[in-house]
HTML snippet that shows the backbone in 3Dmol.js (N, CA, C, O; Angstrom):
<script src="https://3Dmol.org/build/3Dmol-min.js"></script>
<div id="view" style="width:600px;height:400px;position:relative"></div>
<script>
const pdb = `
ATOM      1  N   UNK A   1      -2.412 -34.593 -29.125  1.00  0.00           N
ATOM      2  CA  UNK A   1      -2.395 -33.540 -30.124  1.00  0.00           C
ATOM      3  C   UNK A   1      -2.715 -32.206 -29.457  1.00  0.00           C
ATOM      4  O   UNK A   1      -3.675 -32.007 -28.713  1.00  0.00           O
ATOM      5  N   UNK A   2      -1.703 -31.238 -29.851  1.00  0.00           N
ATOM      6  CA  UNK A   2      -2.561 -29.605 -29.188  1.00  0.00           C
ATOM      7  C   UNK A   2      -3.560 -29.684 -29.515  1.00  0.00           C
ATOM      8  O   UNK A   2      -4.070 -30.545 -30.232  1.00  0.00           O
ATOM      9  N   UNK A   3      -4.174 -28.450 -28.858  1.00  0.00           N
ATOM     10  CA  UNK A   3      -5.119 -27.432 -29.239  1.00  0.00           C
ATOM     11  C   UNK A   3      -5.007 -26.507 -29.924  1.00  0.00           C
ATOM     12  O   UNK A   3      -4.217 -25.672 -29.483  1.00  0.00           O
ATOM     13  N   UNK A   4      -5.857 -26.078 -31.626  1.00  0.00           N
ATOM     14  CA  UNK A   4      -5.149 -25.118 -32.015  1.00  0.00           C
ATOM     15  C   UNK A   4      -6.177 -23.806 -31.510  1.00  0.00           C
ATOM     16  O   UNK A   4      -7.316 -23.639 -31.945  1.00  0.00           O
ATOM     17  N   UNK A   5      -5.641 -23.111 -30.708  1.00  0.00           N
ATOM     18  CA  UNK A   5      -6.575 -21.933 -29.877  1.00  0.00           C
ATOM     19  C   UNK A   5      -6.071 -20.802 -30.766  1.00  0.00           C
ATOM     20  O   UNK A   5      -6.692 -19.742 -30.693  1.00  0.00           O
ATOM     21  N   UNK A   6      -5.017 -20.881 -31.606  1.00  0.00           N
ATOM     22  CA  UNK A   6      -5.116 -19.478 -32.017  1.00  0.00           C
ATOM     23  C   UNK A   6      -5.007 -19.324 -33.565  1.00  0.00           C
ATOM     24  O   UNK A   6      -4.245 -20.076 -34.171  1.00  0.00           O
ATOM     25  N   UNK A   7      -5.832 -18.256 -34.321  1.00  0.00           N
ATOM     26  CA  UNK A   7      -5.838 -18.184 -35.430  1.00  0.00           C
ATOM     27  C   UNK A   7      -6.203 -17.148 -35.884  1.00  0.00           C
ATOM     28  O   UNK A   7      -6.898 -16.258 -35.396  1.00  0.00           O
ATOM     29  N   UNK A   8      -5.387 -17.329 -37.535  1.00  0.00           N
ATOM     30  CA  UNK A   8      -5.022 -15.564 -37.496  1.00  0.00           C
ATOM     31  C   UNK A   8      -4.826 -15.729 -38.976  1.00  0.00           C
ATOM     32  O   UNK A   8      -4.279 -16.687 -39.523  1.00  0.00           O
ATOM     33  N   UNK A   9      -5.581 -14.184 -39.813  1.00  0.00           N
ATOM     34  CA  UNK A   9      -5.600 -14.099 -41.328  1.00  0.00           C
ATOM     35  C   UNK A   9      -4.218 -13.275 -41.902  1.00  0.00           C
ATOM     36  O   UNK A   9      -3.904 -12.120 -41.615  1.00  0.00           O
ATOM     37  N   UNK A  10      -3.617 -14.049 -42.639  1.00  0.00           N
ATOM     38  CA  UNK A  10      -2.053 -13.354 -43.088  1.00  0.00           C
ATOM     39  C   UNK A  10      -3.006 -13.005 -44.274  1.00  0.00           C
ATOM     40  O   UNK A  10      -3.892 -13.624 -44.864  1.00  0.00           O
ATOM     41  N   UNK A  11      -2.330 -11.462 -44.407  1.00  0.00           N
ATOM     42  CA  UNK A  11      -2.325 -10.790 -45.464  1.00  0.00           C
ATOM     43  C   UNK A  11      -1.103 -10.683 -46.753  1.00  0.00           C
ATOM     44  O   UNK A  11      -1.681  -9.658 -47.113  1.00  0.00           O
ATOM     45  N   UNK A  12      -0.474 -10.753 -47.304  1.00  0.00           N
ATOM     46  CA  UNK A  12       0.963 -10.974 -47.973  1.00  0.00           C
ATOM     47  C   UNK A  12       1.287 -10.234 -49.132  1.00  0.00           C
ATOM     48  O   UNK A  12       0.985 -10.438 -50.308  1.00  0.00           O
ATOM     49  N   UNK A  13       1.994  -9.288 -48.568  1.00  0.00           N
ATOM     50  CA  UNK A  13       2.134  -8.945 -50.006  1.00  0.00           C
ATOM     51  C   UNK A  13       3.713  -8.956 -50.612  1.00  0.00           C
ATOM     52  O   UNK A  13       4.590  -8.773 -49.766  1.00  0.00           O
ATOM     53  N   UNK A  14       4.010  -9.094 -51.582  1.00  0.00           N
ATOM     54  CA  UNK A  14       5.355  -9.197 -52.478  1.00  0.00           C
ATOM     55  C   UNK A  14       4.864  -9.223 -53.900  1.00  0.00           C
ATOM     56  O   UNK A  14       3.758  -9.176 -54.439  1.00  0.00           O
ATOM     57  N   UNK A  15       6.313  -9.331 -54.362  1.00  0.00           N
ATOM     58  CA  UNK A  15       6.214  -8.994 -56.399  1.00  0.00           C
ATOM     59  C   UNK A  15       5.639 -10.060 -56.794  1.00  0.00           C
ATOM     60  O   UNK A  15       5.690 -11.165 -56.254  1.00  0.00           O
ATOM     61  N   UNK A  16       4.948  -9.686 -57.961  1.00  0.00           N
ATOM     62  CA  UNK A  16       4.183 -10.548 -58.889  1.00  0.00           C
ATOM     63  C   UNK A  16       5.265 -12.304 -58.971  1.00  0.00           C
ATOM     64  O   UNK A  16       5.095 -13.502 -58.745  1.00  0.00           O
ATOM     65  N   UNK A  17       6.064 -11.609 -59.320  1.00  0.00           N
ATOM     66  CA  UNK A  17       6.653 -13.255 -59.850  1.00  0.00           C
ATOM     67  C   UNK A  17       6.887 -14.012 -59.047  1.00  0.00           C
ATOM     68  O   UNK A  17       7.156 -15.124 -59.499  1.00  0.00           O
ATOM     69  N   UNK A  18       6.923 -13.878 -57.529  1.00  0.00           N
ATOM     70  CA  UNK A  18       7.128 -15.010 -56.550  1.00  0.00           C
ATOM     71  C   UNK A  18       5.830 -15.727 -56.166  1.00  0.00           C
ATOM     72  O   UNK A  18       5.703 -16.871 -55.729  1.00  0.00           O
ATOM     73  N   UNK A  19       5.011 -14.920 -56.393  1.00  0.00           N
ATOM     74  CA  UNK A  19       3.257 -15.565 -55.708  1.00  0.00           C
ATOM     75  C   UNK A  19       2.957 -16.844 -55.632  1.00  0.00           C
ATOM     76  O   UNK A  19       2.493 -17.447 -54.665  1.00  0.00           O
ATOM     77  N   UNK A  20       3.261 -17.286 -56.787  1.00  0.00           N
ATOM     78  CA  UNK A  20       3.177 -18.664 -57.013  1.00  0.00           C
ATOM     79  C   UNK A  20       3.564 -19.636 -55.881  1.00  0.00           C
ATOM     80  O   UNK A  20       2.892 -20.212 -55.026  1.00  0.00           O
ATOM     81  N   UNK A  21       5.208 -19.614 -56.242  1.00  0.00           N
ATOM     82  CA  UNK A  21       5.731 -19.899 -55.270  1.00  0.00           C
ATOM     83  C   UNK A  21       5.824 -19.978 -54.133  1.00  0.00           C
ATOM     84  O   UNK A  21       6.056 -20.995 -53.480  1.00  0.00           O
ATOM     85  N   UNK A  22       5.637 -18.815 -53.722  1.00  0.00           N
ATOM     86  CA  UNK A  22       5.482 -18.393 -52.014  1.00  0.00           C
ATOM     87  C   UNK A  22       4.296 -18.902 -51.525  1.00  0.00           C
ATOM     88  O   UNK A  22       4.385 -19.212 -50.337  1.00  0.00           O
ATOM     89  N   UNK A  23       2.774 -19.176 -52.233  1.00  0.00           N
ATOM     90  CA  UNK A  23       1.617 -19.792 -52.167  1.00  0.00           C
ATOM     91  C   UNK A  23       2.160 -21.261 -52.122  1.00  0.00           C
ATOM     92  O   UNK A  23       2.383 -21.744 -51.012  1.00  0.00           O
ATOM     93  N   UNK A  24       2.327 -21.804 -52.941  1.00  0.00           N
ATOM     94  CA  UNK A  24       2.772 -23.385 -52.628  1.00  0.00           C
ATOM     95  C   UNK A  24       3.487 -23.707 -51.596  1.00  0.00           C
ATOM     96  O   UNK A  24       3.331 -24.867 -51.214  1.00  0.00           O
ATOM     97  N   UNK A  25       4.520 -22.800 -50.779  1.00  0.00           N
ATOM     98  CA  UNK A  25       5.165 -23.289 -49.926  1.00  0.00           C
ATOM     99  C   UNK A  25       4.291 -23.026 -48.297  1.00  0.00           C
ATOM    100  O   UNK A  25       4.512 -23.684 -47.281  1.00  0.00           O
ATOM    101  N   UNK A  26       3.272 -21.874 -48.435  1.00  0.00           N
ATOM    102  CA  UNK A  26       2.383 -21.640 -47.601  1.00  0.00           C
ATOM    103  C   UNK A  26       1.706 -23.279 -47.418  1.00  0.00           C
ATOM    104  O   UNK A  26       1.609 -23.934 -46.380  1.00  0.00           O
ATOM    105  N   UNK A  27       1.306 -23.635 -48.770  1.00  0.00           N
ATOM    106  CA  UNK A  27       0.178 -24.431 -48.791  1.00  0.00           C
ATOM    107  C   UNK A  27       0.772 -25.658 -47.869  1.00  0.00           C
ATOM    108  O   UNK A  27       0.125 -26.060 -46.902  1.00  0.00           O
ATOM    109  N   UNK A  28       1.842 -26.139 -48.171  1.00  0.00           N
ATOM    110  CA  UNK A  28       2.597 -27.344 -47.565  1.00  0.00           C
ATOM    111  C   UNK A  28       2.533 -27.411 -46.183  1.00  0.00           C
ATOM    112  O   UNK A  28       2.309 -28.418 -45.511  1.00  0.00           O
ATOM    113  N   UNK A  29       2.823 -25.845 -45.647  1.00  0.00           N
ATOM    114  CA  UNK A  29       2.431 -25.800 -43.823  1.00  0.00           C
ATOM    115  C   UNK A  29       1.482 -26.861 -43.318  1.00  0.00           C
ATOM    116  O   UNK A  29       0.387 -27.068 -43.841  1.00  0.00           O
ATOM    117  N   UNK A  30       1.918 -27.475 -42.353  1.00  0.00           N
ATOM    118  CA  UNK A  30       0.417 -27.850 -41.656  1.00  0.00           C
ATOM    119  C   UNK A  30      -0.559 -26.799 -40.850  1.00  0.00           C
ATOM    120  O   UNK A  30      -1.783 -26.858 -40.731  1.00  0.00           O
ATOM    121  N   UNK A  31       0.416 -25.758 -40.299  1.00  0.00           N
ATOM    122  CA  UNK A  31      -0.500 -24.801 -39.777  1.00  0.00           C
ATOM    123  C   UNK A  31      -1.503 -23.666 -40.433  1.00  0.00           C
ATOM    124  O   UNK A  31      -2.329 -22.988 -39.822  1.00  0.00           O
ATOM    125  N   UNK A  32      -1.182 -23.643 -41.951  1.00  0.00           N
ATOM    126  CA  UNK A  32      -1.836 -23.263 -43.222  1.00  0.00           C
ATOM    127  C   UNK A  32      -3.439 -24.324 -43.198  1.00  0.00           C
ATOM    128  O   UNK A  32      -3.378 -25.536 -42.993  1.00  0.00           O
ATOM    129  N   UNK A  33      -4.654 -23.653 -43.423  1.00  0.00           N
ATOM    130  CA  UNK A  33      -5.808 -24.193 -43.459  1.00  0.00           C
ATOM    131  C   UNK A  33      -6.409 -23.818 -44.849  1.00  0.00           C
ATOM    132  O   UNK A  33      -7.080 -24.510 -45.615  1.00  0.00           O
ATOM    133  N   UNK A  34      -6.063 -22.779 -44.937  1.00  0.00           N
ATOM    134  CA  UNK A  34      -6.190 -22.309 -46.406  1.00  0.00           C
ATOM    135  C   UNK A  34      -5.452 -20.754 -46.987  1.00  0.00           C
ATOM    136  O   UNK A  34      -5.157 -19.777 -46.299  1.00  0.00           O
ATOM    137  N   UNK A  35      -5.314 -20.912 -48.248  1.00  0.00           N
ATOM    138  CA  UNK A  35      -4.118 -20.133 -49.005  1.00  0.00           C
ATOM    139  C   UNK A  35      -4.694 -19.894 -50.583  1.00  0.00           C
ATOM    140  O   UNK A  35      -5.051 -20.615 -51.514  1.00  0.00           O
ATOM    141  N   UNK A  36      -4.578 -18.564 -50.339  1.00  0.00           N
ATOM    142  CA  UNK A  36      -5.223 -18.475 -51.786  1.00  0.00           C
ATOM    143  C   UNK A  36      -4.473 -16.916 -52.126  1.00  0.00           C
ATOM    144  O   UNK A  36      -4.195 -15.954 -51.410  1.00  0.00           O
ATOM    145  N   UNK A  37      -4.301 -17.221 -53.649  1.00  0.00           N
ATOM    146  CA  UNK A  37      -4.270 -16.019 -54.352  1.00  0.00           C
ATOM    147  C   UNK A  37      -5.410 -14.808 -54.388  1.00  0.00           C
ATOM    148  O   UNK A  37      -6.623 -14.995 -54.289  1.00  0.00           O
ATOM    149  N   UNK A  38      -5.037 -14.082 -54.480  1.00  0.00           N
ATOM    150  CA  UNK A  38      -5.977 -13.035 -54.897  1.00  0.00           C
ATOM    151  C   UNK A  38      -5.927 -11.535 -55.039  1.00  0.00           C
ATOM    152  O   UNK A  38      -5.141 -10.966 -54.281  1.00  0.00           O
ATOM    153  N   UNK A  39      -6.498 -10.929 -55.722  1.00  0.00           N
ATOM    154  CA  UNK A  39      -6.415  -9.241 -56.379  1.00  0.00           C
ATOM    155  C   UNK A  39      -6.763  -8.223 -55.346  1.00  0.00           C
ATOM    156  O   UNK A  39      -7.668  -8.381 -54.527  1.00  0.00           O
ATOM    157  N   UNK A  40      -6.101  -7.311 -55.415  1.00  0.00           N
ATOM    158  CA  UNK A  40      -6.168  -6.280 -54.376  1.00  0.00           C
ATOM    159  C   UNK A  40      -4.692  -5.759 -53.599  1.00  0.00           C
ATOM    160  O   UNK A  40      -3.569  -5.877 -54.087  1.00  0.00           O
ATOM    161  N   UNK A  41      -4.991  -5.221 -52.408  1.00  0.00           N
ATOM    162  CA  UNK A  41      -3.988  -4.681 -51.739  1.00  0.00           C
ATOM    163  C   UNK A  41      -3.085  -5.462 -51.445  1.00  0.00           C
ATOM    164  O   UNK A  41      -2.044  -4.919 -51.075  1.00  0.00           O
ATOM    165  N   UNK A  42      -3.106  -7.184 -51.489  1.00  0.00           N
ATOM    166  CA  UNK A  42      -2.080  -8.218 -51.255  1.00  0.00           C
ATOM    167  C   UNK A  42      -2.277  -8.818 -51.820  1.00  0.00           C
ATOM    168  O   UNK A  42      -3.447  -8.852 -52.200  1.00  0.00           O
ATOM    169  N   UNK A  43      -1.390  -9.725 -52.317  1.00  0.00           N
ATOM    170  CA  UNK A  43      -1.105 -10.580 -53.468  1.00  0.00           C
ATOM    171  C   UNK A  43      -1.947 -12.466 -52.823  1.00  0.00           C
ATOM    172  O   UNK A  43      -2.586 -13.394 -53.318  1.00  0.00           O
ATOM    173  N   UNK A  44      -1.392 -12.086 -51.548  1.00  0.00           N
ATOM    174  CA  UNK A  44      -2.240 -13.543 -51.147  1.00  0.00           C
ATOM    175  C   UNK A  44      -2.875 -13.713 -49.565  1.00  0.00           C
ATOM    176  O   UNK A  44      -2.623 -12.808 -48.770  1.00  0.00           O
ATOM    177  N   UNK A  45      -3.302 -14.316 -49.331  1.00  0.00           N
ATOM    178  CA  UNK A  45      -4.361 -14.457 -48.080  1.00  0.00           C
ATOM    179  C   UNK A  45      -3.844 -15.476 -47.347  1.00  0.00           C
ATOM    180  O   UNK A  45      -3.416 -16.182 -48.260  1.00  0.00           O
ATOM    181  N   UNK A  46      -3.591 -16.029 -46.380  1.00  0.00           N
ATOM    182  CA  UNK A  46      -3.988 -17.103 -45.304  1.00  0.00           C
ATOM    183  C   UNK A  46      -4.322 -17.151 -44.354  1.00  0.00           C
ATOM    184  O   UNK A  46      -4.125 -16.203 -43.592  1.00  0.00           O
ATOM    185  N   UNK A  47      -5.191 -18.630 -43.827  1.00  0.00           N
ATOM    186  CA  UNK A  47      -5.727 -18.772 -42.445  1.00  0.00           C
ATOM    187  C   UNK A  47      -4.686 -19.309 -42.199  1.00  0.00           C
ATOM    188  O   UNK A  47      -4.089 -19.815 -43.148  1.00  0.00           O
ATOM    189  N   UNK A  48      -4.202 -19.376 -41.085  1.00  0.00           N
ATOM    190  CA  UNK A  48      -3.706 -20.497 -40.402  1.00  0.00           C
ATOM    191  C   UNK A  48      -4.141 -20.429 -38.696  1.00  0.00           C
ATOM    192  O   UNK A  48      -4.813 -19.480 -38.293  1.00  0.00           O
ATOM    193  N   UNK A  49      -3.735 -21.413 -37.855  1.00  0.00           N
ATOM    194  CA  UNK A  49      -3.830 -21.857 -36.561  1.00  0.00           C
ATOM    195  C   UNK A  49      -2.995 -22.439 -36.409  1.00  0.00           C
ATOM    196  O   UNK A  49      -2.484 -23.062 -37.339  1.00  0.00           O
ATOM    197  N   UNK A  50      -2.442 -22.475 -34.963  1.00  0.00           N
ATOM    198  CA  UNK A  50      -1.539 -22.867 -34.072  1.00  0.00           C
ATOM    199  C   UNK A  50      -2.139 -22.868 -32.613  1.00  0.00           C
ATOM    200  O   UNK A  50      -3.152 -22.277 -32.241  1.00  0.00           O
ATOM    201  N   UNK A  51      -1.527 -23.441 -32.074  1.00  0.00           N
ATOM    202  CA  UNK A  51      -1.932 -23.725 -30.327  1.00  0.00           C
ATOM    203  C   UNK A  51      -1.822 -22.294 -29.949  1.00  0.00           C
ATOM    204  O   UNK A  51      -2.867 -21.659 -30.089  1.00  0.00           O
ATOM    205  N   UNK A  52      -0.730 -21.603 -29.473  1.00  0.00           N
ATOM    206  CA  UNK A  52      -0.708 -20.350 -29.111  1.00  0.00           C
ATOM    207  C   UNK A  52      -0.142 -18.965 -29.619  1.00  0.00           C
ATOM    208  O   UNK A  52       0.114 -18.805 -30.812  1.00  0.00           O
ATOM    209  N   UNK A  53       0.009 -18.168 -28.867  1.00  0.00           N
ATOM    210  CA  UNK A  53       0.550 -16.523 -29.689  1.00  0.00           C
ATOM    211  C   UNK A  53       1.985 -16.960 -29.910  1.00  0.00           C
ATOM    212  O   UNK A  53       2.456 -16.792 -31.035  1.00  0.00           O
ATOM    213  N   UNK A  54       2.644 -17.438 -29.070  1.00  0.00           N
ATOM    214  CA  UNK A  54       4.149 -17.953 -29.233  1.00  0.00           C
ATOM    215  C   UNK A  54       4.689 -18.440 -30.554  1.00  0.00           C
ATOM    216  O   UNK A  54       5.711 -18.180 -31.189  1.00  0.00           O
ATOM    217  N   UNK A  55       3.560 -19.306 -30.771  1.00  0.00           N
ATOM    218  CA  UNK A  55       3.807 -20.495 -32.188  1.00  0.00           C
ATOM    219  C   UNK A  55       3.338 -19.446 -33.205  1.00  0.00           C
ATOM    220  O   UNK A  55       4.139 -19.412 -34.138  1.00  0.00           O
ATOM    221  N   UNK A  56       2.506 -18.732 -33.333  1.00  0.00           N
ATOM    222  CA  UNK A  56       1.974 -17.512 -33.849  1.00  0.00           C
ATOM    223  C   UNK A  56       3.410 -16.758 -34.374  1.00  0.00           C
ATOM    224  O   UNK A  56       3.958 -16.583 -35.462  1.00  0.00           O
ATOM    225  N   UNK A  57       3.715 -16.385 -32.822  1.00  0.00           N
ATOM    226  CA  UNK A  57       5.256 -15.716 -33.645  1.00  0.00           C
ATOM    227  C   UNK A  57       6.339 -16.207 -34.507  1.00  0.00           C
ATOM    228  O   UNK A  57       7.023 -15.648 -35.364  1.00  0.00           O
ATOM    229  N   UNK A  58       6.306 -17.507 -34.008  1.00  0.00           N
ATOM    230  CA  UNK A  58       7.761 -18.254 -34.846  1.00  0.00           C
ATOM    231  C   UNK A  58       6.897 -18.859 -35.628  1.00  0.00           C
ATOM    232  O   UNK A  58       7.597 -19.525 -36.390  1.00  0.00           O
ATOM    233  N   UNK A  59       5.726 -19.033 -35.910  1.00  0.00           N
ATOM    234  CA  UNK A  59       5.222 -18.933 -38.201  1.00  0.00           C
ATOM    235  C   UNK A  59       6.068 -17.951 -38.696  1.00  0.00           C
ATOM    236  O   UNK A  59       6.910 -17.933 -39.594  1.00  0.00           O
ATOM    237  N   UNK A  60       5.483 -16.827 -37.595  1.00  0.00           N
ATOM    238  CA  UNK A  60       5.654 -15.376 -38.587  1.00  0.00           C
ATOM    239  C   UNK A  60       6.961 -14.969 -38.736  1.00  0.00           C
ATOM    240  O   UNK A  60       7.486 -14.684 -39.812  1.00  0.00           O
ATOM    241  N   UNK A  61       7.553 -14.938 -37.511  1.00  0.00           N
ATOM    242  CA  UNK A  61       9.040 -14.557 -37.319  1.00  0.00           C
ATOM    243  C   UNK A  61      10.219 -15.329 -38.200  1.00  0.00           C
ATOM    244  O   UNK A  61      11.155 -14.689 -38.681  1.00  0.00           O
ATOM    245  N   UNK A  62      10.098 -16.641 -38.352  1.00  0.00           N
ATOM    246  CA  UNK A  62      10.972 -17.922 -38.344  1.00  0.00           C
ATOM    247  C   UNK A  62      10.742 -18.777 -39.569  1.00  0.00           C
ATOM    248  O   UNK A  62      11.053 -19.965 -39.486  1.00  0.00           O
ATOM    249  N   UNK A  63      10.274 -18.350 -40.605  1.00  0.00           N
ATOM    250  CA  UNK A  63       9.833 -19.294 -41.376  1.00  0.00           C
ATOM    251  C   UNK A  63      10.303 -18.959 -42.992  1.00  0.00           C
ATOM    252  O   UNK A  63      10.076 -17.809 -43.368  1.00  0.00           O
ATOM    253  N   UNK A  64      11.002 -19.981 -44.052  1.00  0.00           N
ATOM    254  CA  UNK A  64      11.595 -19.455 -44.429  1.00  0.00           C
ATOM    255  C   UNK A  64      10.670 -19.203 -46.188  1.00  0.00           C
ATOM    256  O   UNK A  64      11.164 -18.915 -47.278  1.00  0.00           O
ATOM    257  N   UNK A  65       8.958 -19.509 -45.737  1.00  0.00           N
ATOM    258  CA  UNK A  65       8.395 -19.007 -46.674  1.00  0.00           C
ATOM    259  C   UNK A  65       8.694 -16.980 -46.825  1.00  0.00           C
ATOM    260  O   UNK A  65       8.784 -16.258 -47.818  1.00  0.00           O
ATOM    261  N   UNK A  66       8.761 -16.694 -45.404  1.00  0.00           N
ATOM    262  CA  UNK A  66       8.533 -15.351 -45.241  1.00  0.00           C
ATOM    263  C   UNK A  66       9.484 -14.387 -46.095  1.00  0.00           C
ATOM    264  O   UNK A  66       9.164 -13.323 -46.625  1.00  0.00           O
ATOM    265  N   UNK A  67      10.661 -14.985 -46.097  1.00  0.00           N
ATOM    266  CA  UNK A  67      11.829 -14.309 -46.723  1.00  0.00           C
ATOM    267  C   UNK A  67      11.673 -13.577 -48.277  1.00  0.00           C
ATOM    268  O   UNK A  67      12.369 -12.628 -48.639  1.00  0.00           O
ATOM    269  N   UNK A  68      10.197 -14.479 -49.432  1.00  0.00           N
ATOM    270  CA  UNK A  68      10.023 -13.706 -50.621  1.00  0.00           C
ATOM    271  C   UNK A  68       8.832 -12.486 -50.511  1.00  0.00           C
ATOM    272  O   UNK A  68       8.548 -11.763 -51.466  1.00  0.00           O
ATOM    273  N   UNK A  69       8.065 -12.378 -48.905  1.00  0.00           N
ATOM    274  CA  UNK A  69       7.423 -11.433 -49.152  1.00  0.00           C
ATOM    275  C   UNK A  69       8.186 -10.154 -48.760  1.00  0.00           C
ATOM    276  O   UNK A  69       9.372 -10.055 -48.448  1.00  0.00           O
ATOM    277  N   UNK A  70       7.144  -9.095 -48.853  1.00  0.00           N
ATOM    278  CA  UNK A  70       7.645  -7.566 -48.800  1.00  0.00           C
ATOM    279  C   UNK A  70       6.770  -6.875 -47.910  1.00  0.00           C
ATOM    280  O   UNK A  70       7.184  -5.769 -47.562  1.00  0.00           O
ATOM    281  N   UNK A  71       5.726  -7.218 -47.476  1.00  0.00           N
ATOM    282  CA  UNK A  71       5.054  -6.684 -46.148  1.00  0.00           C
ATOM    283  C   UNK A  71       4.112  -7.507 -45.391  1.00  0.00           C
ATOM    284  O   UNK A  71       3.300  -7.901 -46.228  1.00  0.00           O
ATOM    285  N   UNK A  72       3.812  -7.951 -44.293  1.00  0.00           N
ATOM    286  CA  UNK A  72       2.517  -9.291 -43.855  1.00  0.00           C
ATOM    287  C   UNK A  72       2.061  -8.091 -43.417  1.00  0.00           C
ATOM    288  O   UNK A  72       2.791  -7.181 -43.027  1.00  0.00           O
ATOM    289  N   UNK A  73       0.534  -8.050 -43.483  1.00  0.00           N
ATOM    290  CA  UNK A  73      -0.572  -7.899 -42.110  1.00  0.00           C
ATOM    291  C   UNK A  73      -1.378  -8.913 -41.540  1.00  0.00           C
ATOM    292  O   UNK A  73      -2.105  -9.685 -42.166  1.00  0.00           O
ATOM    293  N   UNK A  74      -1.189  -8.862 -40.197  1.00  0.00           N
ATOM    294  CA  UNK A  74      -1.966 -10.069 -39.465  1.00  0.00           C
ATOM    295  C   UNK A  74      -3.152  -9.832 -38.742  1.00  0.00           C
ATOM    296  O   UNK A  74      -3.109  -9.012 -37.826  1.00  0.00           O
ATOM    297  N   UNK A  75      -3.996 -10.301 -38.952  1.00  0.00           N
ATOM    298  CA  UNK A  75      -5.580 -10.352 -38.190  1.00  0.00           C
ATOM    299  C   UNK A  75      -5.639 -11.968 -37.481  1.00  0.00           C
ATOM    300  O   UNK A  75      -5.647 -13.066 -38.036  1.00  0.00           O
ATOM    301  N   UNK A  76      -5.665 -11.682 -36.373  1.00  0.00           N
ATOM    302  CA  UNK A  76      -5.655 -12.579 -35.287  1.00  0.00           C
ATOM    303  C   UNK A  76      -7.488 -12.669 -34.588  1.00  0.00           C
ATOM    304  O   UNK A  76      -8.032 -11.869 -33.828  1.00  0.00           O
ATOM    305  N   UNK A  77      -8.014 -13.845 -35.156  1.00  0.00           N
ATOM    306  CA  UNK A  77      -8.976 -14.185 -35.062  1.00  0.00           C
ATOM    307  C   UNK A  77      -9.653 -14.200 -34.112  1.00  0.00           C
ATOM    308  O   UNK A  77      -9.440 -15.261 -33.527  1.00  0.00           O
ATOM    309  N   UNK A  78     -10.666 -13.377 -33.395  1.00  0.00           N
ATOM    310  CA  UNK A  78     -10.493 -13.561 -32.064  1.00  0.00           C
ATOM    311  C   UNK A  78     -11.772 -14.772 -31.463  1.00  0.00           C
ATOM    312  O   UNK A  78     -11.495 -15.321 -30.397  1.00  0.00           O
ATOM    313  N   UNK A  79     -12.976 -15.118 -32.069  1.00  0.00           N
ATOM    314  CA  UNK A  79     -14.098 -15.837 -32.465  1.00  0.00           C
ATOM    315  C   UNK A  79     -14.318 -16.069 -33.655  1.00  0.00           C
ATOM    316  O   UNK A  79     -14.168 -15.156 -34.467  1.00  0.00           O
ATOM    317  N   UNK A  80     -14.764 -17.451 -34.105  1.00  0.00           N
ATOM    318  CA  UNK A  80     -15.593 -17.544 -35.460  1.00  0.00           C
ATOM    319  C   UNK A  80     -16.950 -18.244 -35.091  1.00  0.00           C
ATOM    320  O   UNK A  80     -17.189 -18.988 -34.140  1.00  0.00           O
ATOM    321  N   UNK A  81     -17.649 -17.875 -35.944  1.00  0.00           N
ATOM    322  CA  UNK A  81     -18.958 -18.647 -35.770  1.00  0.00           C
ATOM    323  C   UNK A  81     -19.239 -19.162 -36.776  1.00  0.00           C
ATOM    324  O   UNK A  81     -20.202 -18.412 -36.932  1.00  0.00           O
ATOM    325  N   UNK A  82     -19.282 -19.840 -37.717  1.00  0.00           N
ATOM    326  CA  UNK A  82     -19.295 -20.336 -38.884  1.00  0.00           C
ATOM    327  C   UNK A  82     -17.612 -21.078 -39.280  1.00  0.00           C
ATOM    328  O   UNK A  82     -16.565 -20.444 -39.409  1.00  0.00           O
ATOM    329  N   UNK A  83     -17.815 -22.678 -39.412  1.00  0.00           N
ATOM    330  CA  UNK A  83     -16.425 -22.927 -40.053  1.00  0.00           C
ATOM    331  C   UNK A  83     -16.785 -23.963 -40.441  1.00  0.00           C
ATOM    332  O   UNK A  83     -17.596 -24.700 -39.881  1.00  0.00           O
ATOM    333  N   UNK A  84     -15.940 -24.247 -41.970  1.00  0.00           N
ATOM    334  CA  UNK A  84     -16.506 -25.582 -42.958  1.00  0.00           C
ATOM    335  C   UNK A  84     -17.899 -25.444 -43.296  1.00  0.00           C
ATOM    336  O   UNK A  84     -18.362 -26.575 -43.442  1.00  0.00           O
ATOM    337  N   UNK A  85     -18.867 -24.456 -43.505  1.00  0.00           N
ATOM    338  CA  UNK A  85     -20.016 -24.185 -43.796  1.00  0.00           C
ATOM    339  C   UNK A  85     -20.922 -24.663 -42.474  1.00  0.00           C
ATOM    340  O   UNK A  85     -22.140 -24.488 -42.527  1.00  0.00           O
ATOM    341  N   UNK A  86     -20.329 -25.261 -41.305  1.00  0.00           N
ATOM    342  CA  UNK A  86     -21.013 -25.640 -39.882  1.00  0.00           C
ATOM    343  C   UNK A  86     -21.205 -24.041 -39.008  1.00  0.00           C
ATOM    344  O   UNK A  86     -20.219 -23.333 -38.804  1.00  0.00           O
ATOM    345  N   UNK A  87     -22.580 -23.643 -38.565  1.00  0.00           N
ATOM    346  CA  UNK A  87     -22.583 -22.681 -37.626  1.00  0.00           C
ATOM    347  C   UNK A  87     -21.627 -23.807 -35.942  1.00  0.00           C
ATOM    348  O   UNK A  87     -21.774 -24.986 -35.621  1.00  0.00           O
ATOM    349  N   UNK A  88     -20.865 -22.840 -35.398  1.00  0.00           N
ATOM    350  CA  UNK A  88     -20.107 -23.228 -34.307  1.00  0.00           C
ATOM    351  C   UNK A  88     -20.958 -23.096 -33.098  1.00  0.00           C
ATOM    352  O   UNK A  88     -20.505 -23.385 -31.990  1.00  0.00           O
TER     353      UNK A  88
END
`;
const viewer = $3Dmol.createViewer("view");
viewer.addModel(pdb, "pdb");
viewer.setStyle({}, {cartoon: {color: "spectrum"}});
viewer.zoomTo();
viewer.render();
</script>
């Protein structure tokens, strides 16, 4: 099994009426850890991880959840110290 060394917070934004949708098909990813709706400047949030920046790109680049949004911002994780409520 890889290593997933890299991980990174999608920001998402698009129109109200796809959210749903576009959230469920996030959720199905395996590289999706968590996906959630929510209020504010983007319509939805995700973690995900992958082994490297490469695989990083072809989530982002290549994937055909991407096609109902209207802008991503990505925050690429660079340490966590805390995960699953465990200090790391």
């Amino acid at each position: 099994m890889d290593e997933l060394n890299t991980e990174a917070l999608l920001w998402i934004h698009t129109a109200p009426n796809p959210v749903e949708a576009l959230g469920a098909a996030l959720a199905k990813r395996p590289e999706v850890r968590y996906a959630a709706a929510v209020a504010g400047d983007c319509q939805l949030v995700a973690d995900i991880t992958v082994a490297n920046p490469a695989q990083l790109y072809d989530f982002l680049a290549d994937s055909p959840w991407s096609k109902s949004m209207t802008h991503l911002q990505t925050t690429v994780v660079l340490q966590a110290r805390k995960r699953g409520g465990q200090l790391l």
